[in-house]
Each structure stands twice: as C-alpha cells, then as structure tokens.
N, C-alpha and C positions, 0 to 999 in steps of 0.2 A: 352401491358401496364403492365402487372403482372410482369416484372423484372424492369419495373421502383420501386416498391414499395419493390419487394423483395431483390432485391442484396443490394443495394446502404443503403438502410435504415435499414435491419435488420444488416448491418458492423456497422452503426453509433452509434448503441445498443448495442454490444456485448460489453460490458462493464464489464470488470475482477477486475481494478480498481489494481492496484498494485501502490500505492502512498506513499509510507510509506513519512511519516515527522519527519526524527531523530527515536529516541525512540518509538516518540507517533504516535496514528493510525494505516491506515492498513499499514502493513509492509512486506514486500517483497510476495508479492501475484502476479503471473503470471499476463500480460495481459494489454493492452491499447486502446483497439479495440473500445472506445470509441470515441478516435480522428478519427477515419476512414470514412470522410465524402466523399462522391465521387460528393456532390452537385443533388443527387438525377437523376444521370443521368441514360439513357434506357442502361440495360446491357445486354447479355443472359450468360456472367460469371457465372459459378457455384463455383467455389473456389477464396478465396484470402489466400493472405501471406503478412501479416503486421508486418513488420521488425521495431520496437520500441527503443529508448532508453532515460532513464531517468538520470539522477545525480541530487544529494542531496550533499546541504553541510551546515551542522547544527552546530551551534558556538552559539546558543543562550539556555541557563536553565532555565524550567520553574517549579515552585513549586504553583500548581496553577495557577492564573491569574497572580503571580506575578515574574516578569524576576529577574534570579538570576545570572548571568551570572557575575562572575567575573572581574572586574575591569583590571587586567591583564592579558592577551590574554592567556599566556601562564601557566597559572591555569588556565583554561578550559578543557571543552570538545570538540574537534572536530570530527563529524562525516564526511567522505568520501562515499558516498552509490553508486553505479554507475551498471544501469540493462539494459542488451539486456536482449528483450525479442520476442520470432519467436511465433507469432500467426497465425496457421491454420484454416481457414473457411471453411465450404460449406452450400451454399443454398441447400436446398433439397422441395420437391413438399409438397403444400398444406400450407403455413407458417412455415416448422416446418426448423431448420437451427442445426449445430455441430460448434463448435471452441473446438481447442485445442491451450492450452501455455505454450511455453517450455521458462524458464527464465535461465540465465547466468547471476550470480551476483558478485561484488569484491566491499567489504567494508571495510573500516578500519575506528578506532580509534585512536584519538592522546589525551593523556591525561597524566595528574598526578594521579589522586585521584586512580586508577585500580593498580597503583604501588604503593605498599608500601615503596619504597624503596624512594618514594618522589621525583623521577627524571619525567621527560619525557619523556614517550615512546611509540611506537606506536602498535596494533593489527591486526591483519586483518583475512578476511575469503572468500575463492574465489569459486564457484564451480556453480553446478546446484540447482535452488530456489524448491520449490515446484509448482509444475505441475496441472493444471486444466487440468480437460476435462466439458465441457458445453452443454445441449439440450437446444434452445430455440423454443419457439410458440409464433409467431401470434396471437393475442384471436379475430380479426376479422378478415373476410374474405379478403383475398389478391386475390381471382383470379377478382377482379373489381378495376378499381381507388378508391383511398382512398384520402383525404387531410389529413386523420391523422389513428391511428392505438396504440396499447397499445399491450406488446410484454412481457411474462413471461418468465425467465430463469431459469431453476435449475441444479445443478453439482456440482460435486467433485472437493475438492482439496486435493492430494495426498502429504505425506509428505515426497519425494525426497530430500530436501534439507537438508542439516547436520546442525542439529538443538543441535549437539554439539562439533562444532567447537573447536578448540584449536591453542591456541599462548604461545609464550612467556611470562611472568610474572617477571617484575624485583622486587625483593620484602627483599633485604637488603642497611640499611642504611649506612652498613660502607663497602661492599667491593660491587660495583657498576656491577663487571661480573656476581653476582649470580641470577638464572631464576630458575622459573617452568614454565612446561606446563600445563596449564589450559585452560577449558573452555572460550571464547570467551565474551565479553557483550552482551545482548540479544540483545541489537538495532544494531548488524552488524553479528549475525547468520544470516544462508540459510535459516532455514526455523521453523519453530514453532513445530514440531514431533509428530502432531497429523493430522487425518483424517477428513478433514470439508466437512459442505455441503453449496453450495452456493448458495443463490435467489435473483435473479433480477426482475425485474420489470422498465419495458421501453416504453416510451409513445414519441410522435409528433406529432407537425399538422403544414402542410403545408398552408399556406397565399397566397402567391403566387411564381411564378421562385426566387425570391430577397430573400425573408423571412420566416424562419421556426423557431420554437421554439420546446425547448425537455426537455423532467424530464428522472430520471436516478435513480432507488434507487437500492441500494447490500449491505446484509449483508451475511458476513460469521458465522454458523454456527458450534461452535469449542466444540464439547460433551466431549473433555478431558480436565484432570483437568490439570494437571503437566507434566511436560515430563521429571522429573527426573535431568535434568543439573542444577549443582551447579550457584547458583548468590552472591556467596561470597567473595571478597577482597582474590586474591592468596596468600597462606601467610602469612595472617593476621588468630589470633584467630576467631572462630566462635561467634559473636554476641548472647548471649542466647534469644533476644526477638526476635532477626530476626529467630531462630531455634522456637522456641517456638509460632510465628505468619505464620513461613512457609512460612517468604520471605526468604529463604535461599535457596528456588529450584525456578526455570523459570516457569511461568503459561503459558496454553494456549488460550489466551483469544479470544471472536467473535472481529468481526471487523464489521464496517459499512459506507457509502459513501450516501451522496444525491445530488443530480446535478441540478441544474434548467437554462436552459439561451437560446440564441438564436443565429440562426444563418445568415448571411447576403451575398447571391452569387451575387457576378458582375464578371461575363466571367469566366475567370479560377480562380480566386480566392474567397474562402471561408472564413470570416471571423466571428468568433464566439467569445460571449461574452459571462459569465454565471457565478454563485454562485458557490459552492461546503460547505457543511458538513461532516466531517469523522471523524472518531475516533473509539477508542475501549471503552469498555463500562468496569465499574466495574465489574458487574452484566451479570453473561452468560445466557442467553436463556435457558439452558438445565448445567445439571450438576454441578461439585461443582466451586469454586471460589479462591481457595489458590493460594499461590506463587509468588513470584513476577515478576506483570505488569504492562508494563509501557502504562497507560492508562489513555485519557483524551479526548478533543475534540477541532478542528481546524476551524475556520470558513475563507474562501479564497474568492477573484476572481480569475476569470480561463479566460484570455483573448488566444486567439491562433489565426493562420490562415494558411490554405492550398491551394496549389495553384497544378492544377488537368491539366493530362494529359490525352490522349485516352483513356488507361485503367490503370490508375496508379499515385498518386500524393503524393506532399509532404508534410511533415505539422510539427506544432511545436506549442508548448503551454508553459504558463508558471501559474504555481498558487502561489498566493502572498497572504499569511494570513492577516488577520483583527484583527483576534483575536485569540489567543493560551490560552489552562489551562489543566494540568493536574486534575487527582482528587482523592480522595479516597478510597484505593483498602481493600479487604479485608481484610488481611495481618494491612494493617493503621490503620484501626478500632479496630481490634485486641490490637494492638501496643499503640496505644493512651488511652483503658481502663486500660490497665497493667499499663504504665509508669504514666499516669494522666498530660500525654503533647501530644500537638495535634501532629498528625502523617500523612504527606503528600510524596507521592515518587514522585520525581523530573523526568524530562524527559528533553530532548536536541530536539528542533524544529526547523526545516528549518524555513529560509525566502522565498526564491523564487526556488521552482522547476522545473527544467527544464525538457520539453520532446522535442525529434523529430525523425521524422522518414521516415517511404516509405513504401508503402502498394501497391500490386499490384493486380489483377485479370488475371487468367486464366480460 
C-alpha cells in the first residue's frame, strides 16, 4: 500500500508551476508536475518523465484592474510564449522524493510601441529557461494508508536561461532598414538572472476511489535586486525619471501560486476542477525592490482532465482568468512623488492558457 500513496500522489504535488500570464506572474519557471495525476493508482515505479507543454498568447493591457488594450489590434502588444518542459522524478524511501526541470522556451513579441520607428515589428528569444532542481517530504508517515498527507518542498532555481536576450530593434522614422540590437522585453526573456529558492507546500485528502481534493502553495524566493539588462525603448533617449526611479534596468522579482480544487476518477479518466492565484509581488521577501517589474496578480479557474494508461497517461488543462490587475512597483511610487502624477506599469495578460502533455513511470 506505501506506493499507492507515494508514487502517484507525491507526482500530483511536485508542483514547479511555470505559468507565466504575458508580462505578469510567474514567468517562465521550469515545471508542471502538478497535472501529473495517475488517479492514485498502486505503483512500485520509482522514476517519472513528464513531457509538458504550454502556450500563451497575450493581446490584452492591463494598467491595473483596468484593460487598456487598444481599440486597434494592430497597436498592440502580442505576446507568443510557448514551453516544453522535461520533468525528471524519483520517489525515494521514507516520503522524501527529487524532481528536476529542464525547460525549452520560444517567445516572441509583435508590437509597435518597442519600435520607435512606429512600424510593426516582431522580437523573439528561443533557447533553454531556467532549471529547478527540487527535495520534497512527506510530513506524515507514508509507510501506512493515508486518506490525506501534507508534503513540504524546497529547491533551486538556477539562472540558465538568457535573461539577456537580444533582437532586432527598428528605431527610425524616415528610412524603415535601420536596426539595433538590443536586449529583448522582459515578458519573452529565458529567464530572470538571478539565483532563487523555492517552497512548496502540498496537502490532499482522499474521500473516496471518485473524489479527492488538493491545496498547492509555491513561492519563489528571488534575494537579487536587478540583473543589469536595459528596459529602455531601443533608440529612443533615456527617460530621466525612469533613470532616476531605476525602471531603466529589469528586476528580479519573487513570484507566487495558490491552487485549491478537486478532483473527480471514473475509470480512466481524471477530471479536475480548481481555483488558482499567482502573481509577483511588488514587495520581495528578502532584498531590495528596484527596476522594472512587471508585477500584479491573476485570479483563474483551472478546469483539465486526464485519461490514464498502465503506466502513463495523458492530460491537458486550461486556466481562464476572473480577474487581472497589475500594481504598483517601486520604481511607480518613486515616479509618482517626483512627477505629482500617479504612476502604474502596465503588463500584457493571457486569457486562456493552454497546457498538455504525457508523463510516464519507469
């Protein structure tokens, strides 16, 4: 009975949480291991490999609670975000478990406002995300049946990803060939260029074969302030207030996720229903606060369902926001005592997220 509890249900927890929404939230962070329901079947599997993929596609501005999104499609911002991500597990004795996530990202940008030259043009950034490795435990006893169990996580995330991207820049108005190469927009970089720490905290309880419910919380712990890459209009003069409040460089801000919902087995298929909360915070846990971040908070449902094979199944979700709002970053606060006009940074947020994938045990 000890790998009914351990395989199937500590996969359903390992939750990395790599959701970014546009600009705002967590943003390209390894990991989906959350979908990875196996329906609580008797396993003696000690490893999985959960082959994930996500796409984002973000056409809506939000300045706060309130959408700014342009009347004409083509004065906007489109974001393109799109991640394979290869998640390695292993159970090991006693509750305690390992996952690792290696992500594969290709985002682009289609916009005006990033070009000065007031055309339309597009950016992009393709390569490897930033890397988790993750210990998790058990806090109660698994070598007995449990109906339910509460499971700690803590782990790194390594900054792999090239968190200073670069594209093209078209930035004259009268002869339309001339470029620079510049840094990237933050909301479609690899990866954020600082070193985090991750905590979870993962809880279930089993009802019966049909019905289980699960809480899910993760924050990332981001102790760097800046990572140095320009957030400046290629091109264009430097803004003395954005130099002067230090939205002129990219911050590294924490991120956060809360999950609550249930799930529902009839034969091979899984189907699950549930809340979600994420965002990044103005305000970091640990360290300073400058630079500009594009930070705010998302409220969704998260409806999905899987359908389960011997040892391997498939699944797919999708989260559909409620409610979007950027908010107030340091940088703003700054900005708005100097100028004596309120100061909010906009962000670009998804509607509906798509995941799906295939996760298998050996």
């Amino acid at each position: 009975m000890k790998s009914l509890f351990v395989l199937p249900i500590s996969i359903l927890f390992l939750i990395s949480d790599g959701h970014a929404q546009g600009c705002v939230a967590i943003r390209n962070l390894a990991g989906f291991g959350q979908f990875a329901v196996l329906g609580y079947k008797e396993s003696s599997n000690e490893w999985m490999l959960n082959i994930n993929n996500r796409y984002i596609h973000a056409t809506q501005g939000f300045k706060g609670n309130k959408n700014v999104t342009p009347k004409d499609p083509s004065y906007g911002l489109s974001l393109y975000e799109y991640t394979l991500n290869i998640e390695l597990s292993k159970t090991l004795k006693n509750g305690w478990a390992l996952a690792f996530d290696l992500p594969f990202l290709s985002n682009t940008a289609v916009d005006r406002v990033e070009h000065a030259s007031g055309d339309r043009h597009s950016t992009s950034a393709i390569g490897i995300g930033d890397i988790r490795f993750t210990v998790y435990k058990w806090l109660l006893n698994i070598n007995r049946p449990r109906k339910g169990n509460i499971q700690f996580g803590l782990g790194l995330k390594f900054p792999t990803g090239n968190y200073h991207s670069v594209d093209y820049f078209y930035y004259s108005k009268t002869d339309p060939t001339l470029k620079i190469l510049a840094p990237v927009a933050v909301a479609i970089q690899l990866g954020d260029g600082g070193t985090g720490i991750t905590t979870e905290l993962n809880s279930f309880y089993i009802f019966n074969r049909s019905f289980s419910v699960y809480t899910n919380f993760f924050y990332l712990i981001s102790p760097v302030n800046v990572n140095g890459v320009s957030s400046l209009t290629p091109g264009v003069a430097p803004n003395p207030v954005s130099v002067a409040t230090t939205n002129d460089v990219n911050s590294v801000p924490d991120n956060y996720t809360l999950r609550a919902g249930g799930n529902y087995t009839y034969d091979r298929l899984v189907f699950t229903a549930g809340l979600r909360y994420e965002g990044a915070p103005a305000y970091d846990l640990f360290g300073k606060n400058d630079g500009l971040r594009k930070v705010g908070h998302i409220f969704s449902v998260e409806p999905g369902f899987e359908y389960k094979f011997k040892t391997s199944f498939l699944y797919t979700f999708v989260t559909i926001p409620l409610s979007r709002a950027t908010i107030q970053t340091v940088p703003d606060r700054r900005a708005t005592q100097m100028t004596g006009t309120y100061t909010i940074t906009g962000g670009d947020l998804a509607g509906i997220i798509f995941f799906f994938g295939y996760a298998f045990t050996f």
